[in-house]
ROSE-4610 file (N, C-alpha, C; in Angstrom, 1 decimal, always signed):
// ROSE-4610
residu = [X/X/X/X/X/X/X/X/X/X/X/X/X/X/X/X/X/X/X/X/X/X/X/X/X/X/X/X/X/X/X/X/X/X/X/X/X/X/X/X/X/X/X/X/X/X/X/X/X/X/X/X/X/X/X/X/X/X/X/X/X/X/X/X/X/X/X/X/X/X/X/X/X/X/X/X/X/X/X/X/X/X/X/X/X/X/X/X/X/X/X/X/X/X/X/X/X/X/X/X/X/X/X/X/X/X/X/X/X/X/X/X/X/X/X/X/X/X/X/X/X/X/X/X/X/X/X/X/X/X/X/X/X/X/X/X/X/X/X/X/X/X/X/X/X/X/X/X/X/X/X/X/X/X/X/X/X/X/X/X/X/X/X/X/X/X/X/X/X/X/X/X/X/X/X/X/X/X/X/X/X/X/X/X/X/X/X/X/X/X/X/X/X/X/X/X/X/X/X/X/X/X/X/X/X/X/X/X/X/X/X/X/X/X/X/X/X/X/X/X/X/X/X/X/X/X/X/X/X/X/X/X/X/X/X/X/X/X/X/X/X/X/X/X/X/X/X/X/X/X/X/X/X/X/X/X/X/X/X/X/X/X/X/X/X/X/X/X/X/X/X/X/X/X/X/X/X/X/X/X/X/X/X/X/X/X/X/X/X/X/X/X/X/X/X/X/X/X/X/X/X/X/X/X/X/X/X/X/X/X/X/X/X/X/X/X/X/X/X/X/X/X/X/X/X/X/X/X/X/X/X/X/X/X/X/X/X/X/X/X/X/X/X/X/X/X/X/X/X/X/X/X/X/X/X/X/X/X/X/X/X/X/X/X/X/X/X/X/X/X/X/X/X/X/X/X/X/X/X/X/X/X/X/X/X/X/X/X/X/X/X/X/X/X/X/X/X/X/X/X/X/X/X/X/X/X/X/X/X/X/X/X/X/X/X/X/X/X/X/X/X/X/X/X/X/X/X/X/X/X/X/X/X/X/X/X/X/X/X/X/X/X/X/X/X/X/X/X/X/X/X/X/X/X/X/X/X/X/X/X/X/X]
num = [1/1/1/2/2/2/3/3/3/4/4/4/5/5/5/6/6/6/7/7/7/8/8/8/9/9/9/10/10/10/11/11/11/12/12/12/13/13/13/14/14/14/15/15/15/16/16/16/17/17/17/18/18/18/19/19/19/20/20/20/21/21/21/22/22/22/23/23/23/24/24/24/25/25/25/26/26/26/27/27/27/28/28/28/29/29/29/30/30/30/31/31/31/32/32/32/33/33/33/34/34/34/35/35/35/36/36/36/37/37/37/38/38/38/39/39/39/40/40/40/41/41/41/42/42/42/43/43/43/44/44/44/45/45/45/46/46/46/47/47/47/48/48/48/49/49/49/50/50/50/51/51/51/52/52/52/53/53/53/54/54/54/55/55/55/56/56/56/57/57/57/58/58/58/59/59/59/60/60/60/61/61/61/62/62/62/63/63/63/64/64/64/65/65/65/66/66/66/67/67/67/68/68/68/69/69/69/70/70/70/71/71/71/72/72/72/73/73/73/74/74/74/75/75/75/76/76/76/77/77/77/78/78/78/79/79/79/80/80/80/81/81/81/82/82/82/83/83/83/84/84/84/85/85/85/86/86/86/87/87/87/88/88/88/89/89/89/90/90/90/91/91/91/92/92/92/93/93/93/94/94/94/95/95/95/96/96/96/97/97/97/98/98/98/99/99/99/100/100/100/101/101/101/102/102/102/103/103/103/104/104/104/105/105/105/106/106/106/107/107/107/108/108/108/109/109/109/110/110/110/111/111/111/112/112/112/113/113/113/114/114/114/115/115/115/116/116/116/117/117/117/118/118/118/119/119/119/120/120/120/121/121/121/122/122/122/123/123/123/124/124/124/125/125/125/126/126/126/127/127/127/128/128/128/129/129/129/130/130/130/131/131/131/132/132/132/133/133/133/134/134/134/135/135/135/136/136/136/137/137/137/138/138/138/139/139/139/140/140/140/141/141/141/142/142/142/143/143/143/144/144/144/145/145/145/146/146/146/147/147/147/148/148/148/149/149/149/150/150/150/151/151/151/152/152/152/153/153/153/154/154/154]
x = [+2.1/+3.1/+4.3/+5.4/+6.4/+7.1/+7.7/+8.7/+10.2/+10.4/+11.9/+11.3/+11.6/+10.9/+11.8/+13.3/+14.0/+13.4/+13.3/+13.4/+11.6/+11.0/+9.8/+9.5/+10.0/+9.9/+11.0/+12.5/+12.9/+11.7/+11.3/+10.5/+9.1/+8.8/+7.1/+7.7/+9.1/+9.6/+9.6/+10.4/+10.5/+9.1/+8.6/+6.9/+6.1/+6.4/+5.9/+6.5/+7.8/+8.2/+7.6/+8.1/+7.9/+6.9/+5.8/+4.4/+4.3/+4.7/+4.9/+5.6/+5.0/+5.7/+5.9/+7.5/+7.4/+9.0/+8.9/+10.4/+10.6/+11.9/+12.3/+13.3/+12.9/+13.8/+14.3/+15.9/+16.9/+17.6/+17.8/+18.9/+19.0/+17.2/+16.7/+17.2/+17.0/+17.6/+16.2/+16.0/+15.1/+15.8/+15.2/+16.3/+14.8/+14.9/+14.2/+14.3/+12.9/+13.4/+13.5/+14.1/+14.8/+13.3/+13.9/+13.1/+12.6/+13.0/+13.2/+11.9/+12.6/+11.8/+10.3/+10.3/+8.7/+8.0/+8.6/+7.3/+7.3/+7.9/+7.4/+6.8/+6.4/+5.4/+4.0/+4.6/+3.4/+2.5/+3.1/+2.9/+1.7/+2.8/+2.0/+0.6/+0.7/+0.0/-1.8/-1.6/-2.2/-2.5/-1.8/-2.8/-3.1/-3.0/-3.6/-5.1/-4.9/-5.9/-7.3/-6.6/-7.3/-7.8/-6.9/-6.5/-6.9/-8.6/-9.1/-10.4/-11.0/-11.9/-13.0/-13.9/-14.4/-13.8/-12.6/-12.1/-11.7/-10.9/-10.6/-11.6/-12.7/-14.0/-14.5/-14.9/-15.3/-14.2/-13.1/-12.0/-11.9/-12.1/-12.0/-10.4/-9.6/-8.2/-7.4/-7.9/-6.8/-6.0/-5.1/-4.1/-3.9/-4.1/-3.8/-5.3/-5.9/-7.1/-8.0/-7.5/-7.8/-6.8/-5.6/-5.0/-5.1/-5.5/-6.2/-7.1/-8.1/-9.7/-8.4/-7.9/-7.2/-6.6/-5.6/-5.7/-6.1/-7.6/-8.8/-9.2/-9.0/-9.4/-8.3/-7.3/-6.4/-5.7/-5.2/-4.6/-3.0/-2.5/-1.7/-1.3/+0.0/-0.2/-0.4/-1.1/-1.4/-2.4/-1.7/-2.8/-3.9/-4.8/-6.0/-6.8/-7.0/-7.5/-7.0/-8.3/-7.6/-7.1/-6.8/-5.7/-4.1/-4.2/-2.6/-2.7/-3.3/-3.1/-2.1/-2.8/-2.7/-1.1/-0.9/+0.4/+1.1/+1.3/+2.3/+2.5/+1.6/+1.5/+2.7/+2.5/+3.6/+4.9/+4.8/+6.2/+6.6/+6.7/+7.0/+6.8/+6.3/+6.6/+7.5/+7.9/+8.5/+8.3/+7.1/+6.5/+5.7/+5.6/+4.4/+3.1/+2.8/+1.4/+1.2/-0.1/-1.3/-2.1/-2.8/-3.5/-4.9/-6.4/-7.7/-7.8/-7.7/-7.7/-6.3/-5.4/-4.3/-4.6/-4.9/-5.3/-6.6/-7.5/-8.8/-8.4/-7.4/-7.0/-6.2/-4.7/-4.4/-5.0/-6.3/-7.2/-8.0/-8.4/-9.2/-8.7/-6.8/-6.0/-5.0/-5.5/-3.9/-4.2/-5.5/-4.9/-4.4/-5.3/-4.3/-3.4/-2.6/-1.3/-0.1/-0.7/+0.1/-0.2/-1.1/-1.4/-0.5/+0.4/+0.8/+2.5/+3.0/+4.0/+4.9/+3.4/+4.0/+4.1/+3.3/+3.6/+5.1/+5.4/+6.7/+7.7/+7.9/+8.4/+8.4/+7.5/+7.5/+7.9/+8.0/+8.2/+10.0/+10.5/+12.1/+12.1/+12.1/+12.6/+12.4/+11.1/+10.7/+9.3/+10.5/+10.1/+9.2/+10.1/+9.9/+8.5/+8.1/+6.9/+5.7/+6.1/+5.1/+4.4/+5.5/+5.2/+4.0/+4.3/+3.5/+2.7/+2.2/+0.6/+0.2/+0.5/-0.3/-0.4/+0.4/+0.2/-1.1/-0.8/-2.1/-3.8/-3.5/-4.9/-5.2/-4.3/-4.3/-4.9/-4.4/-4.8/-6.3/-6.6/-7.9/-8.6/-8.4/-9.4/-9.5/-8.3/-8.6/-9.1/-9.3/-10.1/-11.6/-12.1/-13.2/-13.8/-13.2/-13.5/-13.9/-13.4/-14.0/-15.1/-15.2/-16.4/-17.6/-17.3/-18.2/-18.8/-17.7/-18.3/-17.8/-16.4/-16.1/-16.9/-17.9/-18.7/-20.0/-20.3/-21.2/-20.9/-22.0/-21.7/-21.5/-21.0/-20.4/-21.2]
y = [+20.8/+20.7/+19.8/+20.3/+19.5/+19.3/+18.0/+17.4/+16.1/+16.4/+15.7/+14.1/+13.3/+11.7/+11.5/+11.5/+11.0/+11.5/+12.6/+13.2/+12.9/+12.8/+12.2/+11.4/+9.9/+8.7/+8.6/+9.2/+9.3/+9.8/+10.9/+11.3/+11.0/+10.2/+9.7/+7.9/+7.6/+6.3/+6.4/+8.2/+8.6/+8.6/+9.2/+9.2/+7.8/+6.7/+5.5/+4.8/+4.8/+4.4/+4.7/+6.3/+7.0/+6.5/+6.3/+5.8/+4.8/+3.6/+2.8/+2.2/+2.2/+2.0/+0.6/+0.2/-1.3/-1.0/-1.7/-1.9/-3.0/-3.2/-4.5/-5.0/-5.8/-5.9/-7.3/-7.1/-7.7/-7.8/-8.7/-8.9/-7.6/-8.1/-7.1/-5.3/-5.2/-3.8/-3.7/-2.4/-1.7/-1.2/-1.3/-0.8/-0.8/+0.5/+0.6/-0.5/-0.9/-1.7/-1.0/-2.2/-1.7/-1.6/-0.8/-0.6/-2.3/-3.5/-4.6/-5.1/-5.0/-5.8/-4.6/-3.5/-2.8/-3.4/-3.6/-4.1/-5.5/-6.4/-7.7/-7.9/-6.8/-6.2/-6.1/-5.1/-4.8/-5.5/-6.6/-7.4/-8.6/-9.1/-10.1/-9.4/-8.6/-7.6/-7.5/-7.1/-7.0/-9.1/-9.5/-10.7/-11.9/-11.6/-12.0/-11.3/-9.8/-9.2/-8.9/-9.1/-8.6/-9.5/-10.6/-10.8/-12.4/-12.4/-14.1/-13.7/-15.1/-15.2/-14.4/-13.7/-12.6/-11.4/-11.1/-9.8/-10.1/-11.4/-11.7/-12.0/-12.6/-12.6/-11.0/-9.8/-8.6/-7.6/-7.9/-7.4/-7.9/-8.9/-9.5/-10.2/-10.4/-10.8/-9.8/-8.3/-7.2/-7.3/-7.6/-7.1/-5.8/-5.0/-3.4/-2.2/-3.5/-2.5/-3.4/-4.5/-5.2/-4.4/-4.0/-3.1/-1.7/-1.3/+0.4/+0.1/-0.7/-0.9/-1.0/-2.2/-2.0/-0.8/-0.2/+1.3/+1.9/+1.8/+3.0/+2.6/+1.8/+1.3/+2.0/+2.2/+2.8/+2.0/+1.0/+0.1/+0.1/+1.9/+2.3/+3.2/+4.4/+5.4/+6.3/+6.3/+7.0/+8.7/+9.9/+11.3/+10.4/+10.9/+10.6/+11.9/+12.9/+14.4/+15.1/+15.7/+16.1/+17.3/+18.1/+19.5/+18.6/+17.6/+16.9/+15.9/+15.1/+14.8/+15.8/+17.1/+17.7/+18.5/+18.5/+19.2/+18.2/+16.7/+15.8/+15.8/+16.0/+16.0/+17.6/+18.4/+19.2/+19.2/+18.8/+18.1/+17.2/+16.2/+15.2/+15.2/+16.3/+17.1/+18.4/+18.8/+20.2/+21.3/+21.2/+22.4/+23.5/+24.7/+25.9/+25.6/+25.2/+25.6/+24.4/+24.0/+23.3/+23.8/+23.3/+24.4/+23.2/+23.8/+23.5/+21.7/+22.0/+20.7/+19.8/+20.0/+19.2/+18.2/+19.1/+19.2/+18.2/+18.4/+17.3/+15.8/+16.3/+14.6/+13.6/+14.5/+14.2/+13.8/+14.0/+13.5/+12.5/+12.6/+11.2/+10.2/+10.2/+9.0/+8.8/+9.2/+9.1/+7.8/+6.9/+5.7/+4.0/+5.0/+3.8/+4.3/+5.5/+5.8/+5.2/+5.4/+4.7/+3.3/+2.6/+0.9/+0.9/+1.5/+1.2/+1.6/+2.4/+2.6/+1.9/+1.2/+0.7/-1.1/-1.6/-2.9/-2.6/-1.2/-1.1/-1.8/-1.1/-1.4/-2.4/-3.1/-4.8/-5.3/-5.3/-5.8/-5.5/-4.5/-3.9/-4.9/-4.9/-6.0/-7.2/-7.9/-9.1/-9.5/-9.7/-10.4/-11.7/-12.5/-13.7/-13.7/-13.2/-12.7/-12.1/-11.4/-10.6/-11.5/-12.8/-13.2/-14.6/-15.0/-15.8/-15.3/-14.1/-13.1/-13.5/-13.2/-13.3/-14.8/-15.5/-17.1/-17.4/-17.1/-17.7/-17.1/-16.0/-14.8/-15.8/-16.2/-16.7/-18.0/-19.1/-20.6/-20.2/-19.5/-19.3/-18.7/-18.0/-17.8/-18.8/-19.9/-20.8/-21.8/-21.9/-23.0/-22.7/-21.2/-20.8/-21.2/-20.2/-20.5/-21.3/-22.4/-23.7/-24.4/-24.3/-24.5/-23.5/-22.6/-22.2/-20.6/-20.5/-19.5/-18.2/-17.9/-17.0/-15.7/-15.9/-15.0/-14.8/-15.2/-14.8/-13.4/-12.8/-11.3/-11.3/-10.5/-10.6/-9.6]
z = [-12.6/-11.5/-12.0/-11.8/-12.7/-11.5/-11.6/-10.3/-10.7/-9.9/-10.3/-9.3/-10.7/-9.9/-8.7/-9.1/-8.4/-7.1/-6.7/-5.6/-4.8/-5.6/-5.3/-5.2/-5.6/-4.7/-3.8/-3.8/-2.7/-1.0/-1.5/-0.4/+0.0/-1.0/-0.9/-0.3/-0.3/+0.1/+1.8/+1.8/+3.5/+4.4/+3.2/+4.1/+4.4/+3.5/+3.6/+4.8/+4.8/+6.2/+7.0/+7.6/+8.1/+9.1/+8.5/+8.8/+9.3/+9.1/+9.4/+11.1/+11.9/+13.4/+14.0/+13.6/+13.7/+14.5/+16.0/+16.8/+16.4/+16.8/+16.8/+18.0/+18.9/+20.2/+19.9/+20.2/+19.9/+20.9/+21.6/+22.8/+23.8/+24.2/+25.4/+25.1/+23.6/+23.1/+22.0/+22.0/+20.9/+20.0/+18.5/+17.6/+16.5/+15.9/+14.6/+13.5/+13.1/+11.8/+10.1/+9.9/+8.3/+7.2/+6.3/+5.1/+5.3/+4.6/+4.5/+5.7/+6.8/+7.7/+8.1/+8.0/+7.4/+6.2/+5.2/+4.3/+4.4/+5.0/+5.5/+6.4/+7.5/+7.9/+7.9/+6.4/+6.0/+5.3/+4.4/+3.6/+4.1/+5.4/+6.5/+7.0/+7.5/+8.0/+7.1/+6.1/+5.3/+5.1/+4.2/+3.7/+5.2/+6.5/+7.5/+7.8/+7.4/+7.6/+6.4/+5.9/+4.4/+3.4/+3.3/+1.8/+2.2/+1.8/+2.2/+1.1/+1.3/+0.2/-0.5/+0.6/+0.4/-0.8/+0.0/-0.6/-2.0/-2.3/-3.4/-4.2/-4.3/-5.2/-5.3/-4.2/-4.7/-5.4/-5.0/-5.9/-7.3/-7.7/-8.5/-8.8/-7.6/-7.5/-7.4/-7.7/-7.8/-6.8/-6.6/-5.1/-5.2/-6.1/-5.2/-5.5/-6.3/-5.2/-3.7/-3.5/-2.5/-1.2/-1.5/-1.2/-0.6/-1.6/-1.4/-0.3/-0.5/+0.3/+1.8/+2.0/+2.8/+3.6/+3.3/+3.7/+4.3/+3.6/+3.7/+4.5/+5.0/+6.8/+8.0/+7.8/+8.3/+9.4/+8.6/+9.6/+9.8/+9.0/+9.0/+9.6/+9.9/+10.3/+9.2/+7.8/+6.8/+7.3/+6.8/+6.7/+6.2/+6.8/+5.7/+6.1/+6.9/+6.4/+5.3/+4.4/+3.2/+3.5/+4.5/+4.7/+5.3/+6.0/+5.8/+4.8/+4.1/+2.6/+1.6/+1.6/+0.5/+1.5/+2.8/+3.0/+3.0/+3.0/+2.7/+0.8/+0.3/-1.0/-1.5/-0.4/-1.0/-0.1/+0.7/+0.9/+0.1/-0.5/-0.9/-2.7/-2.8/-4.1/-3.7/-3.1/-3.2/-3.2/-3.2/-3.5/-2.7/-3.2/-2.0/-2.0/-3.7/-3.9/-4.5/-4.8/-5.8/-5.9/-7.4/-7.8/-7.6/-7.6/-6.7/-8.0/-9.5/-9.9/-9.4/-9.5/-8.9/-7.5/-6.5/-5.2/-5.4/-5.8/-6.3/-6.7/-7.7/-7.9/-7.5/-6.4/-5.4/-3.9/-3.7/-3.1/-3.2/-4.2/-5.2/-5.4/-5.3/-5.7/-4.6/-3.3/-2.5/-1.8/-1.9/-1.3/-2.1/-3.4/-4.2/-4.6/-5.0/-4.8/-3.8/-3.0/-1.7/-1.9/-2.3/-2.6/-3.6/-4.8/-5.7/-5.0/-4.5/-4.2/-2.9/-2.1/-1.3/-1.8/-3.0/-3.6/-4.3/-4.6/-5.2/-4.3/-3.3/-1.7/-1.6/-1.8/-1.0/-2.6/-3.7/-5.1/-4.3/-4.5/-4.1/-3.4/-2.3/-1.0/-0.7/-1.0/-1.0/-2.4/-3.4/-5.1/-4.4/-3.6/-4.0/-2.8/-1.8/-0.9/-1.5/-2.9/-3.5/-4.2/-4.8/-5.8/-5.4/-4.3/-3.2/-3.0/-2.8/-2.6/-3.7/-5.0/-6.2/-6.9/-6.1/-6.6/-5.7/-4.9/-3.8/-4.3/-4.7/-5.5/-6.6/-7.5/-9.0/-8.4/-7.8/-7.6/-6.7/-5.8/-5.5/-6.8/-7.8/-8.6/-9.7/-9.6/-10.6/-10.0/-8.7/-8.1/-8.1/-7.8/-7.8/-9.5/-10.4/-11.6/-12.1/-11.8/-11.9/-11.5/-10.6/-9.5/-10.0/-10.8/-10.7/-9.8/-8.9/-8.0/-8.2/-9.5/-9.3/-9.7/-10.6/-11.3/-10.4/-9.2/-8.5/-8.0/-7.8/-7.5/-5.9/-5.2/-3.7/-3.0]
């Protein structure tokens, strides 16, 4: 399946929003929020919910597969049936068809896909917020480390 990137993270960026349902009331007024203020959102969202000692020892510090796991909880508005999976997958590729291997591995990878496109997202808009997630993962694993605890199995 061959696709034009541009136009594919263009639309796999619409669908991440998309998904995403955050108002914002401003001087007794409702008003959609920005790309910007969705993945600080999401961001918060996630390492309140997710992202504490447990997860970081069975992950082994990954933030985007501590991420994915995340997700797969559906603490989003994410398809997660695989017949709207696979029709957001051709939307957002362009396309009519996939073929049954395509379709399989687009299944097998769509929520760390989304864990990797939506760190993009929060990388784009908030560097210096991303970069505070993984300081905080790194000094907890070098404090464990130490101690001794990181290498216990979870």
């Amino acid at each position: 399946m061959r696709i034009n990137s541009n136009k594919y993270r263009a639309n796999i960026k619409a669908y991440i929003l998309d998904c995403i349902e955050l108002e914002i009331y401003e001087n007794k007024q409702v008003r959609e929020a920005t790309e910007s203020e969705k993945m600080l959102y999401v961001l918060n969202r996630f390492t309140q919910e997710y992202l504490y000692e447990f997860n970081i020892r069975k992950y082994k510090g990954n933030l985007y597969d501590i991420l994915t796991q995340w997700l797969m909880g559906l603490p989003l508005n994410f398809d997660y049936q695989d017949y709207k999976i696979l029709r957001v997958a051709k939307q957002v590729h362009e396309v009519e068809f996939i073929d049954e291997k395509t379709e399989d591995k687009i299944l097998k990878m769509w929520w760390s896909h989304l864990a990797h496109q939506i760190l993009n997202l929060i990388n784009a808009n908030h560097p210096d917020k991303l970069n505070e997630t993984h300081q905080k993962i790194l000094s907890y694993r070098m404090q464990n480390m130490y101690s001794g605890n990181w290498s216990e199995s979870v």
